[in-house]
N, CA, C and O of each residue as an XYZ file, in Angstrom:
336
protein
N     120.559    -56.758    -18.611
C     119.217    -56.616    -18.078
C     119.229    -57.145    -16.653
O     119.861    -58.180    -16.443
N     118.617    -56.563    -15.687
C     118.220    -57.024    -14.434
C     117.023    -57.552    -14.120
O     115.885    -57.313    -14.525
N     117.402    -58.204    -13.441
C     115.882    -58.773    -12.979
C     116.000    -59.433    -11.582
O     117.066    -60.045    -11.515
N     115.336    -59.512    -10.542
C     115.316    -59.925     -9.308
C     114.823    -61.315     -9.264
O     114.437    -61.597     -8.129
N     114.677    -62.480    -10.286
C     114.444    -63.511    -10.368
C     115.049    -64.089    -10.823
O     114.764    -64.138    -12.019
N     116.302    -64.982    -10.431
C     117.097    -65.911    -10.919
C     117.053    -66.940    -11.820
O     117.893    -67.233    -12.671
N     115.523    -67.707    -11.451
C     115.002    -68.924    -11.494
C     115.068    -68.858    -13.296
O     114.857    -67.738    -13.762
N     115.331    -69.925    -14.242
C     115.456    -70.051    -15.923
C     114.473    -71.291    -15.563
O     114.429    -72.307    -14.869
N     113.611    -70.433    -16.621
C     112.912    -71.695    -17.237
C     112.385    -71.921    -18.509
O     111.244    -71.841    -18.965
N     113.630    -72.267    -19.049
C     113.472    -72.309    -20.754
C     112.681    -73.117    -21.523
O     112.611    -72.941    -22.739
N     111.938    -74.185    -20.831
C     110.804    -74.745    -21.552
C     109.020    -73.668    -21.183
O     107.933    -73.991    -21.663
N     109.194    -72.758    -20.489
C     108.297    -71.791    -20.396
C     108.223    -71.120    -21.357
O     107.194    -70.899    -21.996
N     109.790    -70.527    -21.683
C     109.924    -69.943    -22.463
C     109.673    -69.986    -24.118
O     109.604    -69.128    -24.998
N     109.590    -71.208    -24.077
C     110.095    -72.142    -25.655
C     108.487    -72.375    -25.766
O     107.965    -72.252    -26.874
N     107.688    -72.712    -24.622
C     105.786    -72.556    -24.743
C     105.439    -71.604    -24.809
O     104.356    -71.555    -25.391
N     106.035    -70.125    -24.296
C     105.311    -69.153    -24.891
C     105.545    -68.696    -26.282
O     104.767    -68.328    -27.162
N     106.778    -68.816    -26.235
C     107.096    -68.533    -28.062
C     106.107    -69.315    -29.238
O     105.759    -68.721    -30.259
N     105.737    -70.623    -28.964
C     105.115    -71.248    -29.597
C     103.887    -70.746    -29.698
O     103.425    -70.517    -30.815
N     103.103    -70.472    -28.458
C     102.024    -70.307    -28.418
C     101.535    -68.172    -29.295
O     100.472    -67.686    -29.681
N     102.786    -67.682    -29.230
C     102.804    -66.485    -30.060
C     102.832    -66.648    -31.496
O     102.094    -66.005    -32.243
N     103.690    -67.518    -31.898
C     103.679    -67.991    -33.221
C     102.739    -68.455    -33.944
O     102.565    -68.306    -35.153
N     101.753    -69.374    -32.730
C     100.656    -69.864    -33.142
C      99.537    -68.925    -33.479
O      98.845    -68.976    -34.496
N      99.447    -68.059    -32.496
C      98.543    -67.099    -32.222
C      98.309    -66.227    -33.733
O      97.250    -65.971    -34.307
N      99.936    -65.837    -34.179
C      99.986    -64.619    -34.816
C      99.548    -65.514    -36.212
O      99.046    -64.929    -37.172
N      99.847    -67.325    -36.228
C      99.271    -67.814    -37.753
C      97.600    -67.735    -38.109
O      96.906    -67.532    -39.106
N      97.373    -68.064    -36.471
C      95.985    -67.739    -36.595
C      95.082    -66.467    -36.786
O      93.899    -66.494    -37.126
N      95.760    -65.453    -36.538
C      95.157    -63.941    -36.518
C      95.314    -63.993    -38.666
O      94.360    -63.926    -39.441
N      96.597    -64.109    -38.991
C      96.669    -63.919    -40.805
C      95.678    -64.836    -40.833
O      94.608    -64.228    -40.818
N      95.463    -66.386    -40.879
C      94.698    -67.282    -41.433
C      92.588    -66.076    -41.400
O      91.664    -65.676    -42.108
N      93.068    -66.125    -40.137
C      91.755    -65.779    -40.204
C      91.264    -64.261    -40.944
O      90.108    -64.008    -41.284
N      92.710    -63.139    -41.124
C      91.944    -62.444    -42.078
C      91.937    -62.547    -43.308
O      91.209    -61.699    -43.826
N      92.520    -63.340    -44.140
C      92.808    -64.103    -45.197
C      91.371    -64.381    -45.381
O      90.841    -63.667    -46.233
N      90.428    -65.443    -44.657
C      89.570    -65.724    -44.709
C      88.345    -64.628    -44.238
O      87.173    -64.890    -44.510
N      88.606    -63.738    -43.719
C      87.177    -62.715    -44.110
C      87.197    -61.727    -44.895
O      86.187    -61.102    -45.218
N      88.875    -61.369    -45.461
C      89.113    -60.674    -46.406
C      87.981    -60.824    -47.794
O      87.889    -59.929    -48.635
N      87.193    -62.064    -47.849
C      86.121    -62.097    -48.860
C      85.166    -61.149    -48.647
O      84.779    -60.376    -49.524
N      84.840    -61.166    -47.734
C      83.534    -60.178    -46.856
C      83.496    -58.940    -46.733
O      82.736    -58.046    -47.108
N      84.728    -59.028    -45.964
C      85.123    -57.231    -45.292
C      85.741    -56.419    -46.323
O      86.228    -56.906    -47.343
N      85.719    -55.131    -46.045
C      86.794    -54.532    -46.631
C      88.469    -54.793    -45.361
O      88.566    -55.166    -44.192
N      89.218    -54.472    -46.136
C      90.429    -54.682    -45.289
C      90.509    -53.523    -44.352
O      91.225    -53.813    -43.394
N      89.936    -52.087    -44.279
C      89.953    -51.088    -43.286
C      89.582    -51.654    -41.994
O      90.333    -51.653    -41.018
N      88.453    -52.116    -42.015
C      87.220    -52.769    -41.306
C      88.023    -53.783    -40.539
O      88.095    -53.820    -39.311
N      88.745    -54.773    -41.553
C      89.732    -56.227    -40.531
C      90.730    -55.352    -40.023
O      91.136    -55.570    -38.882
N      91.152    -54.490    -40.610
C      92.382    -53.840    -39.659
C      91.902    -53.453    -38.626
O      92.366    -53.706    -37.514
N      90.783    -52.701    -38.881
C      89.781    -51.929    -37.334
C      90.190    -52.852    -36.414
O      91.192    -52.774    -35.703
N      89.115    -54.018    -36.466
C      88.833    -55.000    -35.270
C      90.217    -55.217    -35.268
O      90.819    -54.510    -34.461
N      90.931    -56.024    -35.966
C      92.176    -56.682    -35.182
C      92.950    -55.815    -34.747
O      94.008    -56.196    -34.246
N      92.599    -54.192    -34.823
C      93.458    -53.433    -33.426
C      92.685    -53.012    -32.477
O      93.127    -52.596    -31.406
N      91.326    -53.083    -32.797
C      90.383    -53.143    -31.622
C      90.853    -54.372    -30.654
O      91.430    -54.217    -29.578
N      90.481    -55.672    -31.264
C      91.007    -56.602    -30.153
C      92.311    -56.546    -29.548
O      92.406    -57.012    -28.413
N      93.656    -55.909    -30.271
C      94.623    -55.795    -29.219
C      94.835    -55.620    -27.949
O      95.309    -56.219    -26.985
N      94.029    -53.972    -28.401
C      94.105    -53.057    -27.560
C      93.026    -53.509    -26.481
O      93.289    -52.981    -25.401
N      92.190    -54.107    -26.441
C      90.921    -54.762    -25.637
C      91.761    -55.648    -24.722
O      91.777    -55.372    -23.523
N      92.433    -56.647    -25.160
C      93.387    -57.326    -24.113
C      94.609    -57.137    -23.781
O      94.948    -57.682    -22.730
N      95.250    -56.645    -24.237
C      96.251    -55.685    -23.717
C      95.935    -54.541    -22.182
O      96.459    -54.485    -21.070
N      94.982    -53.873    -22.765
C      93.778    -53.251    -21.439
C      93.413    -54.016    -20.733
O      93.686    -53.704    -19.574
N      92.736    -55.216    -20.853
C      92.675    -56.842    -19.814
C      93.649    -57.159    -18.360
O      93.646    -57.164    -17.129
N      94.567    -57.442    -19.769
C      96.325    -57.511    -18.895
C      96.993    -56.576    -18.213
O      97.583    -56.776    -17.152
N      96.912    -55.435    -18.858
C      97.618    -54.243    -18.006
C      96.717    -53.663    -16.706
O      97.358    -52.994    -15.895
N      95.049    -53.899    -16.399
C      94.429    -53.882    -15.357
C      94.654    -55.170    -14.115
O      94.971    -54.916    -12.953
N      94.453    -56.328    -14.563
C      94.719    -57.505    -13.965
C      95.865    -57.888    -13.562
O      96.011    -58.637    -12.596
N      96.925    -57.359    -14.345
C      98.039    -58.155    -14.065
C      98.522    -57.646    -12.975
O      98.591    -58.269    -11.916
N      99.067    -55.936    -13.220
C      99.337    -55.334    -12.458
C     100.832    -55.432    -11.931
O     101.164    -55.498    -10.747
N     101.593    -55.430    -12.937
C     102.955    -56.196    -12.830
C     104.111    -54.604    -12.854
O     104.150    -53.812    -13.796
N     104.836    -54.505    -11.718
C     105.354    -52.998    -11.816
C     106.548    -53.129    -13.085
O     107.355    -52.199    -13.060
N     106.781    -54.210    -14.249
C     107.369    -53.324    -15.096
C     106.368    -53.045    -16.153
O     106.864    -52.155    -16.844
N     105.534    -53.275    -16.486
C     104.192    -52.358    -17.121
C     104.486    -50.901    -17.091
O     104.694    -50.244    -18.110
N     104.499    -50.321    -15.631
C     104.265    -48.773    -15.550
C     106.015    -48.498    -15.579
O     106.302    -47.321    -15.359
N     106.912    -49.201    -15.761
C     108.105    -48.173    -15.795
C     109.002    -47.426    -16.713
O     110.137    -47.059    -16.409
N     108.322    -47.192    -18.048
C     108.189    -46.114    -18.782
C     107.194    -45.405    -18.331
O     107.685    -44.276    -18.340
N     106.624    -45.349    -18.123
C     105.746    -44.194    -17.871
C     106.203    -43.366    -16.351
O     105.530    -42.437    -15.904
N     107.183    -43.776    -15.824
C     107.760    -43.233    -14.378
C     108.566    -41.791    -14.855
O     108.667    -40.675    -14.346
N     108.945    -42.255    -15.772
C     110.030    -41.510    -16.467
C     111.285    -41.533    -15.764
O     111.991    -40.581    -16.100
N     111.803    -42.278    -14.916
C     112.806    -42.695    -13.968
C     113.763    -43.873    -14.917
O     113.350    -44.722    -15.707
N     114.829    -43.632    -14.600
C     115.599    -44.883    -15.152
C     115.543    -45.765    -14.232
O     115.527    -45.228    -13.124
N     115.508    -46.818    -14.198
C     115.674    -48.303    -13.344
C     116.361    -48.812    -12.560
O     116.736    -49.849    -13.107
N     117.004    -48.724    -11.105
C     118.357    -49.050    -11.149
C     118.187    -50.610    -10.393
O     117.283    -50.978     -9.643
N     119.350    -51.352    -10.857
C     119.769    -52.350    -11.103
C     120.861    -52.051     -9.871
O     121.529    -51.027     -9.724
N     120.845    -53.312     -8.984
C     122.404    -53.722     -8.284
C     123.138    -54.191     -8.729
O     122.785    -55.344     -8.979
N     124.425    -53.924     -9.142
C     125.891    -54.617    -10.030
C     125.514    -55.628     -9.400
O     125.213    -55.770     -8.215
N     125.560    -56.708    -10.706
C     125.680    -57.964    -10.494
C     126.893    -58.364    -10.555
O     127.559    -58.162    -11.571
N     127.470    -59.104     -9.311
C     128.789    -59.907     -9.091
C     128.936    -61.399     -9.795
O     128.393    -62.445     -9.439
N     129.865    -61.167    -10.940
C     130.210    -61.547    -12.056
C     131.228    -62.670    -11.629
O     132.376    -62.237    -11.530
N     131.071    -64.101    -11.334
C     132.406    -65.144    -10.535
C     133.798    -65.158    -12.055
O     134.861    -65.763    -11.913
């Protein structure tokens, strides 16, 4: 993989993982708990409604060019990295 940023920062890394892990206990916990209420069509609805709601968020705001590079339909090119 290429990337034009050298810089490692594996305790970034090791906080976002956490904070996904966390995220995804909290999304089950919580349909677990309206599963009394709802039908399960309905919790599936919203919780791909909300994906897709911030996902759309992020992909307007962020604006980050590897977002759009599937959609280029271009392959990527990368400078050989010199290997010591």
């Amino acid at each position: 993989m290429c990337s034009g940023n050298r810089e490692s920062r594996p305790l970034a890394g090791i906080a976002l993982v956490c904070i996904g892990y966390a995220c995804f206990a909290m999304q089950d916990a919580i349909a677990k708990w309206l599963v009394a209420d709802y039908d399960v069509p309905e919790i599936l609805f919203m919780r791909s409604f909300v994906i897709v709601a911030v996902s759309g968020f992020l992909v307007k705001y962020r604006k980050h060019p590897s977002i759009f590079k599937a959609l280029t339909g271009r392959p990527s090119r990368c400078p050989q990295q010199d290997m010591p």
